[in-house]
C-alpha positions in Angstrom: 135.1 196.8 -9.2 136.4 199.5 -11.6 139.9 199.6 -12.4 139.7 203.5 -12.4 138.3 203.8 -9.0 140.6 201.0 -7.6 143.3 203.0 -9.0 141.8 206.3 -7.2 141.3 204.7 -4.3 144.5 202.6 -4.2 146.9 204.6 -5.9 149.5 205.9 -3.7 149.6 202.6 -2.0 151.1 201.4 -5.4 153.4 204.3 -5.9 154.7 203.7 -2.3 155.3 200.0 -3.6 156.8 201.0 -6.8 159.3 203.1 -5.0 160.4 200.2 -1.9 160.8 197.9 -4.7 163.6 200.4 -6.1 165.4 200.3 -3.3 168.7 198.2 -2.9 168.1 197.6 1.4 165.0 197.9 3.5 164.6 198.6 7.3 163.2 196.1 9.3 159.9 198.8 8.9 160.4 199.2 5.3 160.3 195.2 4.5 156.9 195.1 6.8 155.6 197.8 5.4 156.5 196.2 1.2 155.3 192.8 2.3 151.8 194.2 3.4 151.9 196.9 0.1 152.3 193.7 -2.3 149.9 191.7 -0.7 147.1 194.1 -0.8 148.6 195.3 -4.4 148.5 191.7 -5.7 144.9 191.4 -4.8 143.8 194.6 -6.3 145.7 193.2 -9.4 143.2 189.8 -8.8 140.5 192.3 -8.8 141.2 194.3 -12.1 141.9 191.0 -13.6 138.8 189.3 -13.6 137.0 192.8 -14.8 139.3 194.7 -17.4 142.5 192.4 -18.2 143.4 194.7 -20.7 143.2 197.9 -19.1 145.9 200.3 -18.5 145.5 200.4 -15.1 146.3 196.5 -15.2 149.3 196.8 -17.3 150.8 199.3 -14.6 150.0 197.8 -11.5 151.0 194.4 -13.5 154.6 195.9 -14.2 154.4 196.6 -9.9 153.3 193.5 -8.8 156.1 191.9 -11.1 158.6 194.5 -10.3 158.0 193.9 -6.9 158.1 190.1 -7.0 161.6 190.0 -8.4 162.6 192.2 -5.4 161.6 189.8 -3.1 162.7 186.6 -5.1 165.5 187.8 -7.2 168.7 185.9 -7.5 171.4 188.2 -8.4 174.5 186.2 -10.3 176.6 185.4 -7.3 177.3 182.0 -5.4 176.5 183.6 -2.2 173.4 185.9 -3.1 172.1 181.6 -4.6 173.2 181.0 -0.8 171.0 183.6 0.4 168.0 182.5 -1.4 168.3 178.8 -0.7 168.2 179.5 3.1 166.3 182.7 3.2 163.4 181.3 1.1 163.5 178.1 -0.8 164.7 175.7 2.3 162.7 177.6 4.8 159.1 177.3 2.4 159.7 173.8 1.7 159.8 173.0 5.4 157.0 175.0 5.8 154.9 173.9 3.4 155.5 170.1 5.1 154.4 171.3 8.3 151.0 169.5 8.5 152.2 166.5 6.7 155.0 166.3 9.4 152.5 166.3 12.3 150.6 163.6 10.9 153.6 161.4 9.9 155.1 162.0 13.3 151.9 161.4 14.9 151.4 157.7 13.5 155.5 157.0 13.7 155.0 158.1 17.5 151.4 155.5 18.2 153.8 152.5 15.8 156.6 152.7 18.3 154.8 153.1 21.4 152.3 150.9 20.3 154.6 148.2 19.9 156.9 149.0 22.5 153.8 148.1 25.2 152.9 144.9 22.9 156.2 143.7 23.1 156.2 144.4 26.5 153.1 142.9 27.5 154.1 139.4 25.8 157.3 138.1 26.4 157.4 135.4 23.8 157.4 138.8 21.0 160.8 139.4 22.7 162.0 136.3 22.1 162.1 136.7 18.7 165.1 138.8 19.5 167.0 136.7 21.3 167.3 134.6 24.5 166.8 136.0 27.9 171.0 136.3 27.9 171.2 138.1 24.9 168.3 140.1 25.9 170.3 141.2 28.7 173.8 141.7 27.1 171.7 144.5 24.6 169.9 146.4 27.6 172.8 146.2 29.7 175.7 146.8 27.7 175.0 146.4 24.0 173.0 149.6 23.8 175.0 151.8 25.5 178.3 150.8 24.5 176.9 151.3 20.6 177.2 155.2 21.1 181.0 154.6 23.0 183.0 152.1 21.2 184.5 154.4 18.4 186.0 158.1 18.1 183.8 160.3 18.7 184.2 162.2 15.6 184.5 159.0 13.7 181.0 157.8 15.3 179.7 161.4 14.4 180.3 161.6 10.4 179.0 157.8 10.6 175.7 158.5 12.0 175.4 161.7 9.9 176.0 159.9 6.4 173.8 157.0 7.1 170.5 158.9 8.4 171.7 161.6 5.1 171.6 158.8 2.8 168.1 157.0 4.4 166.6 161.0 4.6 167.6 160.9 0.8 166.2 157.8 -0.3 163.1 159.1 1.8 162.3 161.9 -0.4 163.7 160.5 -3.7 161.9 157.1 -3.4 158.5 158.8 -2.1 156.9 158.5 -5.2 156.6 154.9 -4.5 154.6 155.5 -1.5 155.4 152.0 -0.4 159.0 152.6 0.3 158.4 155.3 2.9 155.7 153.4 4.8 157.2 150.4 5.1 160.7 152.4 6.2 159.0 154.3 8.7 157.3 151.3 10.4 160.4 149.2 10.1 161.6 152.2 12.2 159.4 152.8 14.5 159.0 149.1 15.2 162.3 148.8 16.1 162.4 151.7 18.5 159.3 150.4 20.2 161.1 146.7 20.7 164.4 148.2 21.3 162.4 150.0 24.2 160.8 146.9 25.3 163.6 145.0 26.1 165.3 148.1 28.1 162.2 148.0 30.0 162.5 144.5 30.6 165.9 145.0 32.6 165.1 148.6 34.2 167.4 150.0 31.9 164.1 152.4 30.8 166.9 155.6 32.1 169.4 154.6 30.0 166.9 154.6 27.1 166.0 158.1 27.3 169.0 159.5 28.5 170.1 157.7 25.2 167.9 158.1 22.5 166.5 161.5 23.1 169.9 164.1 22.8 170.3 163.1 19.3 167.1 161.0 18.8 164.6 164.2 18.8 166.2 165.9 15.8 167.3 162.8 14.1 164.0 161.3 14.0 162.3 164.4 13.7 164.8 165.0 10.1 163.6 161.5 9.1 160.1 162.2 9.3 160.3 165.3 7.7 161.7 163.2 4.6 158.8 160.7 5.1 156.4 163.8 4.9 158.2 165.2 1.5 158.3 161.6 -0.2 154.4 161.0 0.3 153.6 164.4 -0.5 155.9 163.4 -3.6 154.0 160.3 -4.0 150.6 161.9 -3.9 151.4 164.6 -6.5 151.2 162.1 -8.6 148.5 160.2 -8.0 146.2 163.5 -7.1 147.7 165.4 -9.1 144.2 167.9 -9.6 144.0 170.3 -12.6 147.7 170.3 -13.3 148.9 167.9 -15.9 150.9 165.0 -14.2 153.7 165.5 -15.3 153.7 169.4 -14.3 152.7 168.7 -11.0 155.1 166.0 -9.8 157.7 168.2 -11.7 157.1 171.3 -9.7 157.2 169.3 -6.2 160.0 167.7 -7.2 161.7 169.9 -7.6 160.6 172.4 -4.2 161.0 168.7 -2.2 164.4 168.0 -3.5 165.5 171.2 -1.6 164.3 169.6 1.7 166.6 166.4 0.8 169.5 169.0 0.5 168.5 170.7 3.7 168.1 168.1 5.6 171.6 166.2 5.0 172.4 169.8 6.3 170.9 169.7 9.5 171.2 165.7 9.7 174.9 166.7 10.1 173.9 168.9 13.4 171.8 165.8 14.9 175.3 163.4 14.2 177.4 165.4 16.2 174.9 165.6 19.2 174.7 161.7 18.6 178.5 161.7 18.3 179.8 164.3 21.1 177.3 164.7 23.1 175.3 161.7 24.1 177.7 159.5 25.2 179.4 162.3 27.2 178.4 162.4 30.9 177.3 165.7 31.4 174.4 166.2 33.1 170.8 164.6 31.5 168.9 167.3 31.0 171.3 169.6 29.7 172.2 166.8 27.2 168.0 166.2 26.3 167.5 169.9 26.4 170.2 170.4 23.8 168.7 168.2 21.1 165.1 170.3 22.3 166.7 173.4 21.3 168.2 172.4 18.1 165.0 171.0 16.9 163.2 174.4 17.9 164.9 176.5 16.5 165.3 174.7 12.9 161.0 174.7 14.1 161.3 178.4 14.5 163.4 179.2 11.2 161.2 177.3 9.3 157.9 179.1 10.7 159.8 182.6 10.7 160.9 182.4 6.7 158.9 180.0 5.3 155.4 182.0 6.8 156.9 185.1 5.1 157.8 183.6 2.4 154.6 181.7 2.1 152.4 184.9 2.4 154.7 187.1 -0.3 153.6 184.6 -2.2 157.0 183.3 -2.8 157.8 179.8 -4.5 160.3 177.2 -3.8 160.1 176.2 -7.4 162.6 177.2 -10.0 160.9 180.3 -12.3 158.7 179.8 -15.1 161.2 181.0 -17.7 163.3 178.0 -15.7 161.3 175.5 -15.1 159.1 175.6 -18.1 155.2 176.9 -18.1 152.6 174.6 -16.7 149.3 173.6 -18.8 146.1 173.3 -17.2 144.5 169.8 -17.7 140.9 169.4 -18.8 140.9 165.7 -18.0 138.6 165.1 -15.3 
């Protein structure tokens, strides 16, 4: 297309974005309004690109686009405007970024623990791996229950909360490995499927539920999430497509460590469900419907600022000036 009709056509559209991205606030109208302005502006920019790179009309809407960029991204020098950013944008496009990759982790830790659970179940000799038909019984009866009563609860709490940080962390730091997270998860998910079986065995499948989901819905769900940014880590690397290697496991490195930071953050919300409110004997559903709610509306936070994010065309990744500019590879 030509840059001078674009310009015609699409002129006052930019001017309206130059002057938003001026402006220090924004209504709730005005932010809709700048995020649909640099959209569309950003493709017109495509457009001239790819026809006259060096025309003036690209240099100005080039100094927009970039103008308006920082406005959306910028990181004023202040503790708490780094705050805002990390929880506005960065945290919240990591997670959604992960979204697919969490269903499809989730998906296969869900059919390895059921899966077993029902094997186990079916073939009582599997259980006796475990233990004798006493011990058996001491766990379903007492064992498991008693785990989530026997100490303080806050003690119990900041327990739970550094041990599933730590294992959230190793998650997405080892991922690279690939083999580390699969064999974690299924470890995990085996043991939740036997640890079921043998509840089952002693109709103890109540206390199971009533136990494990409160706290166990977030918890696991923070876990996988970790699983999801270590393989994604992992296949960065391997696949990483016309980006150099190194660029490319850099650059999600980098986005992914921010969901290790985030999650120890909301790993600390699923310890004191698991510390306060699962062993307390409130009603069941309220205490299920709580961990529901929690794990909405980190589902919802996500969706809310990371879609935005994601279609300003914002990036979890530290700036080029930052982070150092990428180089395309030719080796195919």
């Amino acid at each position: 297309m030509d840059p001078n009709l674009l310009a015609e056509l699409h002129g006052d559209d930019w001017q309206e974005l130059s002057a938003l991205a001026k402006k220090n606030t924004l209504t709730p109208d005005q932010t809709t309004r700048f995020l649909d302005l640099y959209r569309a502006a950003s493709k017109d920019l495509s457009r001239i690109m790819t026809v006259a790179p060096d025309s003036l009309e690209a240099a100005r809407l080039s100094a927009i686009v970039h103008r308006s960029r920082n406005h959306l991204s910028s990181v004023p020098s202040g503790g708490l405007s780094g705050l805002s950013r990390f929880f506005v944008i960065s945290l919240p496009l990591s997670l959604y970024r992960l979204r697919w990759d969490f269903v499809i982790v989730a998906a296969a830790f869900l059919a390895v623990a059921v899966v077993s659970g029902v094997w186990a179940g079916m073939h009582p000799e599997v259980l006796e791996t475990f233990g004798d038909r006493e011990f058996r019984r001491q766990f379903a009866e007492h064992d498991f229950v008693d785990y989530y009563k026997e100490n303080p609860n806050g003690f119990f709490a900041v327990g739970v909360w550094t041990n599933n940080a730590w294992i959230a962390v190793q998650f997405v730091l080892l991922g690279i490995t690939g083999v580390y997270v699969v064999a974690g998860l299924f470890s995990n998910a085996i043991n939740v499927g036997f640890s079921g079986a043998m509840m089952f065995e002693f109709d103890r499948a109540s206390d199971f539920f009533l136990y494990i989901l409160p706290h166990g819905i977030p918890e696991i769900s923070c876990i996988i999430l970790a699983a999801a940014a270590g393989l994604r880590l992992f296949f960065a690397w391997v696949v990483p497509g016309p980006r150099l290697r190194r660029d490319k496991l850099a650059s999600e490195a980098r986005s992914l460590l921010i969901v290790a930071g985030g999650l120890v953050i909301l790993l600390f919300g699923s310890g004191l469900i698991e510390g306060f409110v699962t062993p307390n004997p409130i009603p069941p559903v309220l205490k299920i419907a709580i961990g529901v709610l929690c794990t909405a509306a980190v589902v919802l936070y996500a969706r809310h600022f990371g879609k935005r994010a994601a279609e300003a065309g914002l990036s979890a990744d530290l700036d080029e000036h930052q982070a150092g500019y990428s180089v395309i590879s030719t080796d195919h």
